[in-house]
C-alpha positions in Angstrom: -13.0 -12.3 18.9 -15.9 -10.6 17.7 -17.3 -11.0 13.9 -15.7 -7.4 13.1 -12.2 -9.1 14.0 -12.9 -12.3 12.1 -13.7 -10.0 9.0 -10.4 -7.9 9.6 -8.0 -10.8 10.0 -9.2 -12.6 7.1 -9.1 -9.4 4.9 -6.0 -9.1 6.2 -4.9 -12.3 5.5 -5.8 -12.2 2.0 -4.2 -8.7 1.6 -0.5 -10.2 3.1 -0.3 -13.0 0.7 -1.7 -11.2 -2.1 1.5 -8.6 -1.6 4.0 -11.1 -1.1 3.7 -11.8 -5.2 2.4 -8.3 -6.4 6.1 -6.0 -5.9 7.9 -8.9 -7.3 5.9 -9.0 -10.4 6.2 -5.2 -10.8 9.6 -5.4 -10.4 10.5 -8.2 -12.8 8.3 -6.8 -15.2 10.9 -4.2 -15.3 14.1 -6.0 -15.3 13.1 -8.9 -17.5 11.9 -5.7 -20.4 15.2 -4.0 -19.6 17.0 -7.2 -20.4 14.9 -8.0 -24.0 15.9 -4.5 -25.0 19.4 -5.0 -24.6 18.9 -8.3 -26.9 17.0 -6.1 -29.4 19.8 -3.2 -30.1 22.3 -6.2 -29.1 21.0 -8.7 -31.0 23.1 -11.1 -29.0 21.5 -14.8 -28.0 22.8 -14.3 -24.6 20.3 -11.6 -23.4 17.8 -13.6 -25.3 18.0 -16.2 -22.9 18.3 -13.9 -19.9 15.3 -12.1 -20.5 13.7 -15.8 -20.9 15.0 -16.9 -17.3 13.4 -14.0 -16.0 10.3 -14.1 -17.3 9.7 -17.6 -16.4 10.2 -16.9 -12.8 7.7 -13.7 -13.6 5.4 -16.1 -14.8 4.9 -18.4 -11.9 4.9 -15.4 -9.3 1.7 -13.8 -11.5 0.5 -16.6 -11.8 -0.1 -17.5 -8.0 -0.7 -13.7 -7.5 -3.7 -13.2 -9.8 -5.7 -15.7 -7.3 -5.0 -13.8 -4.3 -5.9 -10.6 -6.2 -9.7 -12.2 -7.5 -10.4 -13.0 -4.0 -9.5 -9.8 -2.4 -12.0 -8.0 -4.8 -14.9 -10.5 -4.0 -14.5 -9.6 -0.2 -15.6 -6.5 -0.6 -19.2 -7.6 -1.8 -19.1 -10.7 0.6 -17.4 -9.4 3.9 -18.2 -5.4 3.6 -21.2 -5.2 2.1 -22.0 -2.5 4.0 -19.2 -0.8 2.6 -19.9 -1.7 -1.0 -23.8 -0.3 -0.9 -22.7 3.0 1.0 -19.5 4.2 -1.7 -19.8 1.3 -4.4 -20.6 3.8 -6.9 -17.4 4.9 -6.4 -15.1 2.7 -5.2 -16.5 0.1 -8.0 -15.4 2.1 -10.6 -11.5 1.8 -10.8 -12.0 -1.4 -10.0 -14.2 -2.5 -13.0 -11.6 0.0 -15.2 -8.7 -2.1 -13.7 -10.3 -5.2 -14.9 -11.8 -4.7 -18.1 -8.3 -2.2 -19.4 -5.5 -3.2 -17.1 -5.6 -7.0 -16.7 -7.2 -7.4 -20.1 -4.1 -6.1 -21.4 -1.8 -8.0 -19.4 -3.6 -11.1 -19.9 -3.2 -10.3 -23.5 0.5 -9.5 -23.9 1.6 -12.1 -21.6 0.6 -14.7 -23.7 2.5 -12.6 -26.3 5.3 -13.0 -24.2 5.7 -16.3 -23.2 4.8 -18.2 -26.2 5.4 -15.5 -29.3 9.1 -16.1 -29.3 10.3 -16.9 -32.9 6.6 -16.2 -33.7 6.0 -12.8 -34.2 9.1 -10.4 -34.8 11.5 -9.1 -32.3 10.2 -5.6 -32.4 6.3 -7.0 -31.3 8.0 -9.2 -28.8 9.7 -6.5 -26.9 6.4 -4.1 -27.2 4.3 -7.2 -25.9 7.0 -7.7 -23.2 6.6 -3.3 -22.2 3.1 -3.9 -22.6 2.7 -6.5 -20.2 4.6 -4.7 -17.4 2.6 -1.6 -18.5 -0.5 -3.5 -17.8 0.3 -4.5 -14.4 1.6 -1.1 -13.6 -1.7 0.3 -14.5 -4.0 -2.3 -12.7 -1.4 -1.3 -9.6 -2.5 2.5 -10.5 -6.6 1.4 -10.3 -6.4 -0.8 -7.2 -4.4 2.2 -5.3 -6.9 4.8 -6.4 -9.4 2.8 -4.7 -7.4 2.5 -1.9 -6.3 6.1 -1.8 -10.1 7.1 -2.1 -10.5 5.7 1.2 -7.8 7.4 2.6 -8.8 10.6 1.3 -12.2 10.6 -0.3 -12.8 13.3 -2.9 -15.6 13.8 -5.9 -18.3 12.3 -4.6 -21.6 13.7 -2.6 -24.0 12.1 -0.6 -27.5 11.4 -1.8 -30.1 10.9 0.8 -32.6 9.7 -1.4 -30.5 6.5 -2.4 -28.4 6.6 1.0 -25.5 6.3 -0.8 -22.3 8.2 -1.9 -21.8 9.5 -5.7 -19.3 10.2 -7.9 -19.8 13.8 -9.0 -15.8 14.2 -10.0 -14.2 11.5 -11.9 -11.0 13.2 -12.4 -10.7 14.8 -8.8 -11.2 10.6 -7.7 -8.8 9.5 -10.0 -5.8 11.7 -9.8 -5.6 12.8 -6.2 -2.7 14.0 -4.3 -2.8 11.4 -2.5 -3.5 8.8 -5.3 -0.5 9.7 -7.2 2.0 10.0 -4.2 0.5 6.5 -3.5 1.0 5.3 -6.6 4.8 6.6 -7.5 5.8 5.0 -3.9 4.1 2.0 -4.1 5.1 0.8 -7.9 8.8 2.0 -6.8 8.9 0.3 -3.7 7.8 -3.1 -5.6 10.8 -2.0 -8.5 13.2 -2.2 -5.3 12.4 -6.0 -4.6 12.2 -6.9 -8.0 15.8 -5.6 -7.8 16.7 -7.2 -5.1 15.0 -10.7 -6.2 17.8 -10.4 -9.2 20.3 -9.6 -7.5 19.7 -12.1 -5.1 19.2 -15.3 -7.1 22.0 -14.2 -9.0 24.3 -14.1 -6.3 23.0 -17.9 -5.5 25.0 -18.8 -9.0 28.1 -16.9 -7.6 27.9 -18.8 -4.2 27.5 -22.4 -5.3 30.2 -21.4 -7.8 28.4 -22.4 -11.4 30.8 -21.1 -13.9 28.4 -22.0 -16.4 25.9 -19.3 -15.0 28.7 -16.3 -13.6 28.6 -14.2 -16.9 25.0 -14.2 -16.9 24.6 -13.9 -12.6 27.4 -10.7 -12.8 25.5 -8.9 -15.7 22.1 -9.8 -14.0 23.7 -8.3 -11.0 24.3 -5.1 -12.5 21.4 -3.8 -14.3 19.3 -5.5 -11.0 21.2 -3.0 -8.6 21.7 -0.1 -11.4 17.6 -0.3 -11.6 17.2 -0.8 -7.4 19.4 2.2 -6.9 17.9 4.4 -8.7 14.1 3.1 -7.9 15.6 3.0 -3.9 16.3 6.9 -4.3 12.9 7.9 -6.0 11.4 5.7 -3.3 12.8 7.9 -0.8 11.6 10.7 -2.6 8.2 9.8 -3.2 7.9 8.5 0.5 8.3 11.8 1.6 5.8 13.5 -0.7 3.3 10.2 0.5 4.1 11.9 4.1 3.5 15.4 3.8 -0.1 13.9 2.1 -1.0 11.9 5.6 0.0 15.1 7.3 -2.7 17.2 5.6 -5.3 14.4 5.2 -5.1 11.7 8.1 -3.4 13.8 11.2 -4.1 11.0 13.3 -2.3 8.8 11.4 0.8 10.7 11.4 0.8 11.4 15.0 0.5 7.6 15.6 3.6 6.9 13.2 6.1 9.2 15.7 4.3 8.2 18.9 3.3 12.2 19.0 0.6 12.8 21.7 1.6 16.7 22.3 1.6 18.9 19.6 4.1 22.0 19.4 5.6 24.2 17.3 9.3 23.2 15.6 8.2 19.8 16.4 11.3 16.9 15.9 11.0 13.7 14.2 11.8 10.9 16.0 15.0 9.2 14.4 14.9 6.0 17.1 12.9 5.5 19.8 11.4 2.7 22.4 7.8 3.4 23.5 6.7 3.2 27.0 4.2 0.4 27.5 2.7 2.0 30.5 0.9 4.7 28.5 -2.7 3.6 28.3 -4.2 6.6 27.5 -4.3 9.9 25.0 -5.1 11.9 28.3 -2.8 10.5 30.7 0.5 11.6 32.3 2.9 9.1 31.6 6.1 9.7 29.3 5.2 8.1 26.1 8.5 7.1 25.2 11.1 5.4 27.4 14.0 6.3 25.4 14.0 8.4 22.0 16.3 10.6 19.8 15.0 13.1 18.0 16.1 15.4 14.8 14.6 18.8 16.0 12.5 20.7 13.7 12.1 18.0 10.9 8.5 16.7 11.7 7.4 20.2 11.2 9.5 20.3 8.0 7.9 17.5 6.7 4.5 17.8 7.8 3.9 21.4 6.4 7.3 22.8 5.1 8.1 24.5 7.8 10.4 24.0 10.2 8.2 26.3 13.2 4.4 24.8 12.4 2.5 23.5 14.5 1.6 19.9 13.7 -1.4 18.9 16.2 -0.3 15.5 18.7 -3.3 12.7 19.9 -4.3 14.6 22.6 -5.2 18.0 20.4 -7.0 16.0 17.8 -8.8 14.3 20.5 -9.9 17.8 22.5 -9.3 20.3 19.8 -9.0 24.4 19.8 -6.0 24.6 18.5 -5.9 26.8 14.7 -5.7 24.9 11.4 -4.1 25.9 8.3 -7.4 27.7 6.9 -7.6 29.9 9.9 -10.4 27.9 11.7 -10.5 26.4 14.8 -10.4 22.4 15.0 -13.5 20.8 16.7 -12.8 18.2 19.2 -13.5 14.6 18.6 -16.6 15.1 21.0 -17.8 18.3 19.2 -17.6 15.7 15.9 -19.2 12.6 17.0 -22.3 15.2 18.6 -22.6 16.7 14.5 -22.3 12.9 13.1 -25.4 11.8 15.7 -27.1 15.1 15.0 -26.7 13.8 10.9 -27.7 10.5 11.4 -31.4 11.8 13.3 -31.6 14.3 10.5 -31.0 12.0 7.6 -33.8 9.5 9.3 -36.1 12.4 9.6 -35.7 13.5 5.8 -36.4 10.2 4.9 -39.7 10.1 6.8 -40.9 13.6 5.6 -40.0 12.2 2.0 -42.1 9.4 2.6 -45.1 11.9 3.8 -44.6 14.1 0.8 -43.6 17.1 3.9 -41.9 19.0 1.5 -40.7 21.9 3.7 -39.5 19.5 6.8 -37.5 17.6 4.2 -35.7 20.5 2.9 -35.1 21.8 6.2 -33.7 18.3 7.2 -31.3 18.4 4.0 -29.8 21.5 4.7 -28.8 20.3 8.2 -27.9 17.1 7.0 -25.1 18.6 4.7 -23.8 21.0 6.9 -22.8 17.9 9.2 -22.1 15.2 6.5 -18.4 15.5 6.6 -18.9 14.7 10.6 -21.4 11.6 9.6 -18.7 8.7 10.0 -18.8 10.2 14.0 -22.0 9.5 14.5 -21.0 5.8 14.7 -18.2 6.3 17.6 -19.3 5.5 20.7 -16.2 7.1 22.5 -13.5 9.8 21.5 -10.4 7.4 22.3 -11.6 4.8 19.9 -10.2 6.9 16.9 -6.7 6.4 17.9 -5.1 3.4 15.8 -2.9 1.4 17.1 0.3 3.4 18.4 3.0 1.0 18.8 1.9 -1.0 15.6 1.8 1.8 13.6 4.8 3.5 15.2 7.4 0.3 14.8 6.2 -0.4 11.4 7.0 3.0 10.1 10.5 2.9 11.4 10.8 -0.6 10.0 9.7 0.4 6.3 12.1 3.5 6.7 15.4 1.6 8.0 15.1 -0.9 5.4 14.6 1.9 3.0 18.0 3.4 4.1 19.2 -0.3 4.2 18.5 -1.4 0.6 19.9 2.2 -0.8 23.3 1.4 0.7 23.1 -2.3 0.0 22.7 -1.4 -4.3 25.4 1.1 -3.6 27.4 -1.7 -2.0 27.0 -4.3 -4.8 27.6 -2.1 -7.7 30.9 -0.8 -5.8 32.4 -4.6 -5.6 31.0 -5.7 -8.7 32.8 -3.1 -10.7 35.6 -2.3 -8.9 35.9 -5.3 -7.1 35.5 -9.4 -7.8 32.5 -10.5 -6.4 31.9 -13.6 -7.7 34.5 -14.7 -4.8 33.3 -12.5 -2.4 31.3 -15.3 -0.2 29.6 -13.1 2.3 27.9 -10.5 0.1 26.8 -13.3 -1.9 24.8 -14.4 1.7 23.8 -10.9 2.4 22.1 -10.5 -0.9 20.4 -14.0 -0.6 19.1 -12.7 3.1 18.2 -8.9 1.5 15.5 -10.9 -0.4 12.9 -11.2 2.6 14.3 -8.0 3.9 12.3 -6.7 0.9 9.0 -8.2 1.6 9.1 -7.4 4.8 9.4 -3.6 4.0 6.4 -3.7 1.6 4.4 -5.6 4.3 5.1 -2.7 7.0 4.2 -0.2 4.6 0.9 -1.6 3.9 0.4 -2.0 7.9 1.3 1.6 8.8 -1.2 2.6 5.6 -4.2 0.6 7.2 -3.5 -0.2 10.5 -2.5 3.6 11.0 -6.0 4.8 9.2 -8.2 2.5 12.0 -10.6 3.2 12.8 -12.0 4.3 9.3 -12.8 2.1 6.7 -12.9 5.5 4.9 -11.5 8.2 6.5 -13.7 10.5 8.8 -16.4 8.6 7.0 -17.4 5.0 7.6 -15.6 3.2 10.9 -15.1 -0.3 10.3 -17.8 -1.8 12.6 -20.1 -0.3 10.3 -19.3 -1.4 7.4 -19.2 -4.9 7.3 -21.1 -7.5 6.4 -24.0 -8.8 9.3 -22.8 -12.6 8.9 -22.0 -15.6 11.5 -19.1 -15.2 13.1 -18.5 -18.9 12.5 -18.8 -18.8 9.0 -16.1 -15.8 8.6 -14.0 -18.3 11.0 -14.1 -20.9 8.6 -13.5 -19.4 5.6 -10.8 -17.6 7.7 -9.0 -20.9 7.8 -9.8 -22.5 4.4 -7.7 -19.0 3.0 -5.2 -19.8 5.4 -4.8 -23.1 4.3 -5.2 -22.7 0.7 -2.8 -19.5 0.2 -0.3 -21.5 2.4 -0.4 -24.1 -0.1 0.0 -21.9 -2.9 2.9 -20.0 -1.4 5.1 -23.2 -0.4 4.1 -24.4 -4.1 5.4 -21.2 -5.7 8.3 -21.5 -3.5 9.3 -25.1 -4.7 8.3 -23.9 -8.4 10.7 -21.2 -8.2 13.8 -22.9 -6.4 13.3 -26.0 -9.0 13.6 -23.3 -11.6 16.3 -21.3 -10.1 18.8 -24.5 -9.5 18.0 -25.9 -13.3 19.4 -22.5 -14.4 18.9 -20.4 -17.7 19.4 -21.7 -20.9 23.1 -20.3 -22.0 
């Protein structure tokens, strides 16, 4: 494996376990605030010490998760430095607001939280409780505008005199299409574990049959699925507004989530489907699927509205020529890496006339150098075929995300059926699907952050800068070690987190 591999997998690395603690504490942070409001207009002791139970398992996950998060962010400067000199104008700023606004103010309420019971009065506590979950809802807004920048990167210019990228739109960075849609599915999506988390430990009580703990496991049960259900639903929702954005922005993408390599008018989504390992290439003649059903029509629904648009496969974007939405014609990937060359010579010759003081050359050399910036990212491919991701990754992790999606919207509609209507607490066997839902939901996240930037490869921001460009000219050896000193250490941290939590779980609130 080569040093651009080594930096991948241990970005990658530290991106897995950092999400593995981030949904849950978005999540609890919304149960556990639903919960001390109930013990604020209740009043009763009861929900006191159910929003306590909550939050102490809320505490250890952000705990663990606020280290993962710290060294994420130091691997951009140390890994992709590159990346951070060409856009860190940009792509530092959410980042610094994030740190100094968001996590300030959780770091501030949750001390609030955890130690201002029977300190300050029940009105502050419940704010400071809000507050914290605010706070971590708005660093998750700042960390996925970054993200969503380099997915679709807006408000910024390029300024060949600094060879870097600037932020000329503060507004048009932070509140993208894109950005938002982002946002709404992401902070939902971690809602629907939190949910799940609840209504899974709770159902642990029902199983090992604790009477002391079933009023407080069925009541946690409901709001957790009441909450899931409804944050399930807007999931859904939002998931498809997050398509229709990769339709219009990353093409490739999308045609790499349905396995599309032929584009056509009315084209179907692809409800179930087994690709053909034999296809090896964009270009070549073999069936790409070995067995698929299809819902005619809806891939052109969802990618532009319409039932009969066109929505370019991998082959077109490859060769091109066929009409975009504005009326022009798309170039082919060719016709784009020949404009991102023909940048790259002028940008080094506007620098040298710069240096001369050749006025009229440099001006010349600027005006060809923005007409082919948006093609600049090109100039690094060596071949047309390397810009398609990963198919079969991307492909099975989208279909992965979306069943469980459909999966945890029937299993909240499940739960909330027996527990009113029916007795769970003796119901054995939804108490064990409930416990095995619980990785079902990390799972889900985990494919919808590979399909996000596995699907995107290979761009480190789209169209703009490919990956083996923008990281960091180190030894290979030295990314390999540190690869497995993360390894090692997060491991460590997860299994301690683990035993933290079950310790915590089998001791029980305090009823």
């Amino acid at each position: 494996m080569s040093l651009i591999d080594w930096s991948r997998a241990q970005f990658a690395l530290t991106a897995i376990y950092h999400w593995i603690f981030v949904p849950l504490t978005l999540g609890l942070a919304l149960v556990m605030a639903i919960m001390e409001t109930i013990y604020y207009r209740t009043k009763n002791d009861f929900w006191k010490q159910t929003a306590k139970y909550w939050q102490t398992l809320f505490g250890i996950n952000f705990a663990v998760g606020v280290a993962t998060g710290l060294i994420l962010e130091f691997e951009f400067g140390t890994n992709w430095s590159n990346y951070s000199w060409f856009v860190g104008d940009i792509f530092g700023a959410p980042l610094a607001i994030e740190g100094i606004v968001a996590f300030f103010m959780e770091a501030t309420f949750v001390a609030v939280m955890f130690f201002g019971w029977n300190k300050v009065s029940r009105g502050f506590h419940l704010a400071s409780t809000w507050l914290t979950g605010i706070g971590a809802t708005i660093s998750a807004w700042w960390i996925l505008v970054a993200n969503s920048w380099m997915q679709y990167p807006v408000g910024m210019e390029f300024n060949p005199d600094t060879a870097r990228n600037e932020m000329v739109d503060f507004m048009a960075v932070a509140f993208s299409p894109m950005a938002v849609n982002k946002f709404c599915h992401t902070v939902l999506s971690g809602w629907v574990l939190g949910s799940i988390f609840v209504v899974g430990v709770s159902c642990w009580y029902l199983l090992k049959k604790r009477d002391k703990e079933k009023d407080f496991a069925l009541k946690s049960i409901k709001i957790g699925a009441w909450t899931g259900l409804v944050a399930a639903g807007l999931c859904a929702l939002t998931g498809d507004g997050a398509g229709y954005e990769v339709a219009q922005r990353q093409p490739m993408k999308l045609a790499a989530m349905e396995g599309y390599y032929e584009g056509e008018e009315g084209a179907g989504l692809v409800a179930f489907g087994i690709l053909n390992p034999a296809k090896e290439t964009p270009t070549d003649s073999v069936d790409p699927f070995l067995f698929r059903i299809e819902v005619p029509h809806m891939l052109s629904l969802l990618a532009e509205r319409d039932p009969e648009a066109f929505v370019p496969g991998i082959k077109n974007i490859l060769e091109g020529g066929y009409t975009q939405k504005d009326g022009t014609v798309a170039l082919s990937v060719e016709e784009k890496i020949a404009r991102g060359r023909n940048a790259i010579t002028v940008f080094s010759h506007y620098r040298i006339a710069k240096a001369e003081g050749d006025t009229a050359t440099a001006i010349a050399a600027r005006e060809t150098l923005e007409e082919n910036m948006p093609y600049f990212g090109y100039g690094y491919i060596k071949n047309a075929e390397d810009v398609v991701p990963n198919v079969p990754l991307t492909f099975y992790m989208f279909r992965i995300m979306v069943m469980l999606g459909g999966y945890f919207i029937l299993f909240f509609m499940v739960v909330l059926f027996l527990v009113y209507k029916k007795d769970l607490s003796r119901m054995k066997w939804m108490h064990w699907v409930a416990l095995l839902t619980i990785p079902l939901g990390y799972i889900a996240g985990q494919a919808g952050w590979a399909v996000a930037e596995c699907g995107r490869q290979p761009w480190v921001i789209q169209d703009m800068l490919p990956t083996n460009v923008a990281v960091s000219q180190l030894s290979t050896s030295s990314v390999q070690l540190t690869f497995f000193i993360f390894l090692f250490l997060f491991t460590v941290m997860l299994i301690a987190e683990i035993g933290i939590m079950c310790k915590t779980i089998k001791k029980g609130p305090k009823l």
